[in-house]
C-alpha positions as CSV (number, residue, x, y, z in Angstrom):
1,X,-17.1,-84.6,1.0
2,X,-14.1,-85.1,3.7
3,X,-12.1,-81.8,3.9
4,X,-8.3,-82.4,5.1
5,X,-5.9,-79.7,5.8
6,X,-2.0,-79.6,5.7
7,X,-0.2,-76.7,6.7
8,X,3.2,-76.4,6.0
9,X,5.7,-76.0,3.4
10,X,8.4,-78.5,3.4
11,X,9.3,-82.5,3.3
12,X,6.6,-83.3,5.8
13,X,3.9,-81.3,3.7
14,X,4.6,-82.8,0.7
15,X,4.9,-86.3,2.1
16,X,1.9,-86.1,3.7
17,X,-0.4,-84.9,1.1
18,X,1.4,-87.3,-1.5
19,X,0.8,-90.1,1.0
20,X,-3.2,-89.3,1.8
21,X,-3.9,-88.9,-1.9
22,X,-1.9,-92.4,-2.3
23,X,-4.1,-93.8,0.9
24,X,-7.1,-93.8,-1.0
25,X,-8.5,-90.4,0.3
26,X,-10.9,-89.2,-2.3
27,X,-12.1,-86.1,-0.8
28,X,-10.5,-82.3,-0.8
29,X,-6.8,-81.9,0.1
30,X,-5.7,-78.6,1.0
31,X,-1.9,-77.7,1.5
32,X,-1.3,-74.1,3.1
33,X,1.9,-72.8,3.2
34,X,3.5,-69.3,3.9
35,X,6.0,-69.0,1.7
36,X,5.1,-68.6,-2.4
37,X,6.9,-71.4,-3.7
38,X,5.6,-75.1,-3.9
39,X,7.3,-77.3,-1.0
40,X,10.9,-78.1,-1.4
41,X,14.2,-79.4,0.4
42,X,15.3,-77.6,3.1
43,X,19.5,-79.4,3.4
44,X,20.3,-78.2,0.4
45,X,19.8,-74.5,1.6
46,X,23.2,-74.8,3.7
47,X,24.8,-76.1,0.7
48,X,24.4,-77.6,-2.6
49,X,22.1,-74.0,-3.2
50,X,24.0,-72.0,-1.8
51,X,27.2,-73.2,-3.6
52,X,25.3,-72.7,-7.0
53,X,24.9,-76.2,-7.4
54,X,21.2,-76.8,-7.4
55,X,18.6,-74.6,-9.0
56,X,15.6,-74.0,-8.2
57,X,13.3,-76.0,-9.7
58,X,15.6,-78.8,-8.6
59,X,14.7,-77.7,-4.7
60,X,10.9,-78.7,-5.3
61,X,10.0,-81.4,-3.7
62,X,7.2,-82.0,-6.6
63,X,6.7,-79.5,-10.0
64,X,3.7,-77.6,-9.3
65,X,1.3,-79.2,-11.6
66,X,1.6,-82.7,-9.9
67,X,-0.6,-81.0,-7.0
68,X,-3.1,-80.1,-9.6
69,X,-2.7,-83.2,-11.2
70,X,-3.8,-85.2,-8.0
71,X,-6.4,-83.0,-7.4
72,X,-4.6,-81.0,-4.8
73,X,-5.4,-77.2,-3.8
74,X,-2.0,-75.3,-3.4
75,X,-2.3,-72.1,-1.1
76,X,0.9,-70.7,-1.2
77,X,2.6,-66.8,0.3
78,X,-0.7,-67.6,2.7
79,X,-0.7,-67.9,6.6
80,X,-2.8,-69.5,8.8
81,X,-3.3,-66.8,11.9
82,X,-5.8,-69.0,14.2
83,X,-6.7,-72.8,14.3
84,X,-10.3,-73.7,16.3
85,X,-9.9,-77.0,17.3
86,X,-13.1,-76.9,18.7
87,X,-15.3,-75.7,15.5
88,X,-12.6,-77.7,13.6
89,X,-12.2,-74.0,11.4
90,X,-9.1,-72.3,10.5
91,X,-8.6,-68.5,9.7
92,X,-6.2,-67.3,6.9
93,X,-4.1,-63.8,6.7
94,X,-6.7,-63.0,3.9
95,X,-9.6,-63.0,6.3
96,X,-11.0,-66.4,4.5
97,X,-12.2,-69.0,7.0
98,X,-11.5,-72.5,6.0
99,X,-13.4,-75.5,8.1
100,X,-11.6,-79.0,8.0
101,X,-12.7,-82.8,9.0
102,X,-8.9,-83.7,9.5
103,X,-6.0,-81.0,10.3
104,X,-2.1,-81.8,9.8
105,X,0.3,-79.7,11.2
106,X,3.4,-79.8,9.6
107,X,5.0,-75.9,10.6
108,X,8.7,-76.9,10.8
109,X,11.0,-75.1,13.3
110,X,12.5,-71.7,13.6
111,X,15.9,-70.5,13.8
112,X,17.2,-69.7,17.2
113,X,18.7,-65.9,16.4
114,X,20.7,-63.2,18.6
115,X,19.5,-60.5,20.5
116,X,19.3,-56.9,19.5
117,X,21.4,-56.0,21.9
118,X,24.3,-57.5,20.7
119,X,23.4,-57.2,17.7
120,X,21.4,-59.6,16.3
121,X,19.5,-56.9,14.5
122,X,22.0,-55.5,12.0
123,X,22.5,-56.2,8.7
124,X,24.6,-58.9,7.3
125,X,23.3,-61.1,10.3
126,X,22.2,-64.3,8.9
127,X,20.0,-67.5,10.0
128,X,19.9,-70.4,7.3
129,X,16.3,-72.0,7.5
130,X,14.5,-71.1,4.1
131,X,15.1,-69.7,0.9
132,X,14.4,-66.6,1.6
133,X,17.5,-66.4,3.7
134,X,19.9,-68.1,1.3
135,X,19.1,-65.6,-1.6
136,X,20.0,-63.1,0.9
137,X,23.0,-64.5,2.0
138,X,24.1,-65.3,-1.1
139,X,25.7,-62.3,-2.9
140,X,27.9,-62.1,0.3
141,X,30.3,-65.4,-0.2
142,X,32.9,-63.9,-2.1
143,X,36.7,-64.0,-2.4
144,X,38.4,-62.5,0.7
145,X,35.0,-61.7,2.4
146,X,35.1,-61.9,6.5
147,X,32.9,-64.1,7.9
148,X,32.2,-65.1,11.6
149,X,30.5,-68.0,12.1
150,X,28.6,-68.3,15.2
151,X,27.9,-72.3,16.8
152,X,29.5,-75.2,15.9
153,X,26.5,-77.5,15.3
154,X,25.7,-79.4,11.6
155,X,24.0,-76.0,10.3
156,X,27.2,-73.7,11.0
157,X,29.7,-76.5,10.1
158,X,28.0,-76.6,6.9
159,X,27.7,-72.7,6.3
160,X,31.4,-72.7,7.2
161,X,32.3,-75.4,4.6
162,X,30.5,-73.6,1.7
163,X,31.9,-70.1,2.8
164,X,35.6,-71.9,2.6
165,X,35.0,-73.4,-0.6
166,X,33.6,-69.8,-2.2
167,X,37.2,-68.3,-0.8
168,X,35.7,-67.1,2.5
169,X,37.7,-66.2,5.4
170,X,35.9,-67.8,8.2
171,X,36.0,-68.2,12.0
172,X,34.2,-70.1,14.0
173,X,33.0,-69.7,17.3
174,X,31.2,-72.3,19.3
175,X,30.9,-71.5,23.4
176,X,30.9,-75.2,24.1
177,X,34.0,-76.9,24.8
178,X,34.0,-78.7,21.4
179,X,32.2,-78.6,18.1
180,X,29.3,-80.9,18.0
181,X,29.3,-81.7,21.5
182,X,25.2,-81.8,21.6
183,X,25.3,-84.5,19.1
184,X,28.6,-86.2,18.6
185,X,31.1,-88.1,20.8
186,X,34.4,-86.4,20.7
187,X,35.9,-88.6,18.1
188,X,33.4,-86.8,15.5
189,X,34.4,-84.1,16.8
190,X,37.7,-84.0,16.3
191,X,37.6,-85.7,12.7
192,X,35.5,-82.6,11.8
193,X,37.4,-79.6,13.6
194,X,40.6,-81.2,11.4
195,X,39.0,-81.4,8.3
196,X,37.8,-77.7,8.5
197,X,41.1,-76.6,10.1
198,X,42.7,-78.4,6.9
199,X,40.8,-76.1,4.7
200,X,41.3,-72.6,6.4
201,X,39.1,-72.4,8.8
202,X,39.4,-70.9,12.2
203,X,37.8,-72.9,14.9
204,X,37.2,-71.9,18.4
205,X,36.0,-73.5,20.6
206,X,35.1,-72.5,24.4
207,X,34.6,-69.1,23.1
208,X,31.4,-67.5,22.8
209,X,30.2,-64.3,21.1
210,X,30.0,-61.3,23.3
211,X,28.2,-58.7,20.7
212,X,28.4,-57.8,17.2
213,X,29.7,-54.2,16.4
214,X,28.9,-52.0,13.5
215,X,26.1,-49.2,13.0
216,X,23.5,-50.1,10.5
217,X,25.4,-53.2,9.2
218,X,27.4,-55.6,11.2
219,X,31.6,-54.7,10.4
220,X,32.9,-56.3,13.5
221,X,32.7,-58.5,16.7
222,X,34.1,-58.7,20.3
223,X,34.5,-62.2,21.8
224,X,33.9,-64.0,24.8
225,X,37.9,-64.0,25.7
226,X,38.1,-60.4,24.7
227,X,39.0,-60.8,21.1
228,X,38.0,-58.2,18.6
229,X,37.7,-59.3,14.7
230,X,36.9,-57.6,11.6
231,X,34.0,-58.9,9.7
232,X,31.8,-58.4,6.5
233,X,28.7,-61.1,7.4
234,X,27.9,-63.3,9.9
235,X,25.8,-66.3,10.2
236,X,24.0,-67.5,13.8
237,X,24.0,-71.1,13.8
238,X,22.6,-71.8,17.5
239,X,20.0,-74.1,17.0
240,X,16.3,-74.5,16.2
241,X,13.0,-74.2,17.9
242,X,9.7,-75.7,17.0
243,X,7.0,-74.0,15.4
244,X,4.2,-74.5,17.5
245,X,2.6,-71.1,18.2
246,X,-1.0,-72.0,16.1
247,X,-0.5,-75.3,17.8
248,X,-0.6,-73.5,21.2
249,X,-3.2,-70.9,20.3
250,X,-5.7,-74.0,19.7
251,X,-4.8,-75.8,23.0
252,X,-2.7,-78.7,22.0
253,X,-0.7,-80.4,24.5
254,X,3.1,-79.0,24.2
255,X,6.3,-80.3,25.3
256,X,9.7,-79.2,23.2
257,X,7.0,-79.2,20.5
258,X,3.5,-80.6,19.6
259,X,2.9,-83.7,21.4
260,X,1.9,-86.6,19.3
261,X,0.7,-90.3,19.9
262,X,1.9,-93.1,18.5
263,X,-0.4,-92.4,15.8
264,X,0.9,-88.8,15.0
265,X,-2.4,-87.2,16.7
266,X,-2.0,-84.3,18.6
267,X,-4.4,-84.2,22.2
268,X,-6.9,-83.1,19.5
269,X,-7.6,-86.4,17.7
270,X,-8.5,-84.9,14.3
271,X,-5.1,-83.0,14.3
272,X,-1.9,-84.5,13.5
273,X,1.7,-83.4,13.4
274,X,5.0,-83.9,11.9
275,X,8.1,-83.2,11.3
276,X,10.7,-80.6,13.4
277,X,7.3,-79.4,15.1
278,X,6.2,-82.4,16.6
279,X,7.5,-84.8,19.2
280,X,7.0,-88.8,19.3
281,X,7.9,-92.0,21.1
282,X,11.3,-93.4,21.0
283,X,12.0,-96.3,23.4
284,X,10.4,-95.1,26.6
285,X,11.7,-91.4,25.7
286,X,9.6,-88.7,24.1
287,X,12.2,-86.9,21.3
288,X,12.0,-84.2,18.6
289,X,13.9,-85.8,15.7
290,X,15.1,-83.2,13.3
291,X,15.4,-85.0,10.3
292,X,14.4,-85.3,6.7
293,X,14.1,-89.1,7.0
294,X,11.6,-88.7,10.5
295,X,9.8,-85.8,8.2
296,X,9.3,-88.3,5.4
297,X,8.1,-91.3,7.7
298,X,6.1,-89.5,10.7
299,X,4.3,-87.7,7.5
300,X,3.1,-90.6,5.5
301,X,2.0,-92.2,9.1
302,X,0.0,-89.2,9.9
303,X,-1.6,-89.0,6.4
304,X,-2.3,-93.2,6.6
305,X,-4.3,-92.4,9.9
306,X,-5.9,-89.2,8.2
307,X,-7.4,-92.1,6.0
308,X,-9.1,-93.9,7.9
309,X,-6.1,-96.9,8.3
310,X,-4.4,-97.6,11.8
311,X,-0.7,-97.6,11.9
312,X,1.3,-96.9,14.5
313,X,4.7,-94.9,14.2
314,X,8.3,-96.3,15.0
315,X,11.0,-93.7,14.2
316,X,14.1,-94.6,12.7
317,X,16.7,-92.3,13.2
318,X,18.9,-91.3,10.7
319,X,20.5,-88.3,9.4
320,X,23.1,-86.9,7.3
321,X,25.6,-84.0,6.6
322,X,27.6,-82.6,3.7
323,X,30.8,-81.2,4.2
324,X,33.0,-80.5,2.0
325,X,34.3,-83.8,-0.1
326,X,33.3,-85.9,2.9
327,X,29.8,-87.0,3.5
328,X,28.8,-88.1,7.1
329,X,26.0,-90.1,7.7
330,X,24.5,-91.3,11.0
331,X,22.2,-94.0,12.1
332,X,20.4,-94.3,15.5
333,X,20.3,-92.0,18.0
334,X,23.6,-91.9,20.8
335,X,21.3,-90.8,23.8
336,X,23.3,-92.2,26.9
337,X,26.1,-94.0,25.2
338,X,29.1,-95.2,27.5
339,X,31.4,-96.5,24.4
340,X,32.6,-95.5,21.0
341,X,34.6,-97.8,19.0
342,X,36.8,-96.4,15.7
343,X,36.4,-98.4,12.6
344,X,39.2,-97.2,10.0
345,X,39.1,-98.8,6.9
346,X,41.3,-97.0,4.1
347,X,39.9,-93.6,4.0
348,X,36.4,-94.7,5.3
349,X,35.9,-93.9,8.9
350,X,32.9,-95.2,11.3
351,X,32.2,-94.4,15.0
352,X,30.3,-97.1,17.1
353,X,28.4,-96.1,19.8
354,X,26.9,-98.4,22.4
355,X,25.2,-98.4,25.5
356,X,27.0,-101.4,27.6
357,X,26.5,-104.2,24.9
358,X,23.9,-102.6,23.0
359,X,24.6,-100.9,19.8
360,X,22.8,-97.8,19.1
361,X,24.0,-95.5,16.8
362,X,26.7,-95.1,14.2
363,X,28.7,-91.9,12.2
364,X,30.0,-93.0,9.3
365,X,32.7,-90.6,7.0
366,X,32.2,-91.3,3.4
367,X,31.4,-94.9,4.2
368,X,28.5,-95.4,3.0
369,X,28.3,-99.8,3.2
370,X,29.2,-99.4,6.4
371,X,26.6,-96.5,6.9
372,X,23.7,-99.2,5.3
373,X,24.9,-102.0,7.5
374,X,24.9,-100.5,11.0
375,X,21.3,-98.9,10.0
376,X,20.0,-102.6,9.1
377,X,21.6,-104.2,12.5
378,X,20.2,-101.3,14.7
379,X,16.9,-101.1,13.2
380,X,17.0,-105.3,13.1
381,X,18.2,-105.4,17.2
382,X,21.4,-106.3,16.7
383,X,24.6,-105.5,18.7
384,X,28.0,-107.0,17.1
385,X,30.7,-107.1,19.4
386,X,33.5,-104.2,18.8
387,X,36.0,-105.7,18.9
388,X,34.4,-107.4,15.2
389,X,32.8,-104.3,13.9
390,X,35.8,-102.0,14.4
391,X,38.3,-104.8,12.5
392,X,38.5,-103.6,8.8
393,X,38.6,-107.3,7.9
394,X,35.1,-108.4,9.2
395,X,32.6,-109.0,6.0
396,X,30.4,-106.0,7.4
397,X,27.6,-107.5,5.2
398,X,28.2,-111.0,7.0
399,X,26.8,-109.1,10.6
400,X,23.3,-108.7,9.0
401,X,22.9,-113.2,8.7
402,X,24.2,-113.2,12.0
């Protein structure tokens, strides 16, 4: 009997063994994952989680016995130390060698953190990437506490919103010239530096972190500009990198992550990928998309193909973010956008990106009919003029029979 391996322990794992069960794969599934819980979310980690909001059980992605239920072996607080593509075999931290027929990587990414020599080291230095790190980081969002956030992309602006909320003082740092300036035009960026100025937060940008002081345990910090502050925690929020070492220790093709056809293999053809670890295909351009919803699909692709079918992948960007009472969600991707239009509709607020006359991605602020619409045209092709998407009397529903 066909012997399939997944490792990983997040939305892609779970997808992906849901999906190859639901394929009409009747042999062994095996999902191997290094931390000693089940699969769960990772978004809520940065806030609903961390706020108290969500427990735990609510962060599975499945309860535990629906694995057993569909006849699928959990090995979990396990780690895969060495894939052999070539005798198709795998080696656990146990000692245990496993062999496979089909092999899915789904490792995730890895938070980018500080040097030790700035202190990256000490304690009350914080990454946000599993749960291991929000039960750490946890006990320290109380009233008063000083907090330094350091990089203003979704995952700091996020920490910084929950700290804010639990009384936090917090000041952010980001060493670009604006918040978001990887991934939003400067409109988003501006509608989100007021909102977290509006609730106490210090944001400053074209500064950078010069070191973090204190002996054992971070008390303090020196700035790019020469500014000293006094601090209780600090949380790094500088990006992620793809987990790809067992990827590269079996020879797979790299490039900003495991490379992947439009089938989800890997330059192995019995091992896929998925997720934050993998790249893929978007129009002419190969991408790492960091998102739940690209976890999700690229997952149950890779699982289809594990079974035998033959479906090819087409991402579909989309993302969201939690701040806050506002929710922002974004559609398409904005690579090489020359235009963004403001669509202000009451309190709703959406930002229109296009590429001459092609629209290709949207942010909308607690709007979420506009959010659906803009996701339908883009994925459907189609490219409203701005001058009617941006006018808060266009039927926005109308543009999709157009």
């Amino acid at each position: 009997m066909a012997h399939h391996i997944v490792i990983g322990g997040g939305q892609a794992a779970a997808s992906l063994v849901a999906k190859l069960r639901s394929s009409g794969f009747d042999g062994d599934i095996t999902l191997i994952g290094a931390e000693r819980v089940p699969p769960y979310q990772r978004p809520p980690l940065s806030k609903a989680y961390l706020l108290g909001e969500m427990e735990l059980e609510r962060l599975f992605l499945r309860p535990e016995q629906w694995y057993a239920d569909n006849d699928i072996a959990l090995r979990m607080g396990v780690r895969v130390t060495e894939v052999d593509a070539h005798y198709k075999t795998l080696r656990l931290d146990t000692g245990e060698v496993l062999t496979y027929d089909k092999l899915a990587l789904t490792t995730g990414s890895h938070p980018r953190t500080l040097p030790a020599a700035i202190g990256g080291t000490l304690d009350g230095v914080y990454t946000v990437r599993d749960l291991r790190d929000a039960d750490a980081m946890a006990p320290e969002f109380r009233q008063g506490a000083r907090l330094l956030v350091i990089g203003g992309g979704y995952i700091g602006l996020e920490a910084a919103a929950v700290a804010a909320k639990k009384g936090v003082k917090v000041t952010l740092v980001e060493m670009a010239d604006r918040i978001l300036q990887r991934v939003a035009c400067p409109e988003t960026s501006a509608f989100f530096r007021d909102l977290h100025r509006e609730h106490g937060v210090d944001i400053r940008e074209g500064v950078g972190l010069k070191e973090l002081t204190g002996t054992d345990r971070v008390s303090g910090a020196v700035l790019t500009d020469g500014t000293e502050l006094d601090l209780d925690f600090a949380i790094v929020g500088v990006g992620i990198q793809p987990a790809t070492a067992l990827a590269e220790g079996a020879g797979l093709e790299i490039d900003n992550g495991i490379v992947t056809d439009d089938h989800c293999r890997s330059s192995e053809p019995d091992i896929f990928a998925a997720g934050d670890c993998a790249t893929c295909n978007f129009k002419g351009q190969r991408i790492r998309l960091e998102s739940v919803g690209n976890a999700i699909d690229m997952a149950e692709v890779a699982a289809q193909n594990m079974a035998g079918e033959d479906v090819a992948y087409e991402p579909k960007p989309w993302f969201w973010s939690d701040q806050y009472d506002c929710k922002l969600q974004i559609a398409g991707l904005n690579l090489g956008y020359d235009a963004v239009h403001v669509r202000q509709d009451g309190a709703a607020r959406s930002h229109w990106y296009y590429k001459g006359t092609e629209l290709i991605a949207v942010d909308a602020m607690n709007d979420a009919r506009t959010y659906m619409v803009a996701k339908r045209l883009i994925e459907a092709g189609k490219s409203p003029a701005p001058e009617i998407v941006t006018d808060p009397e266009t039927d926005m529903k109308a543009l999709l029979k157009a």
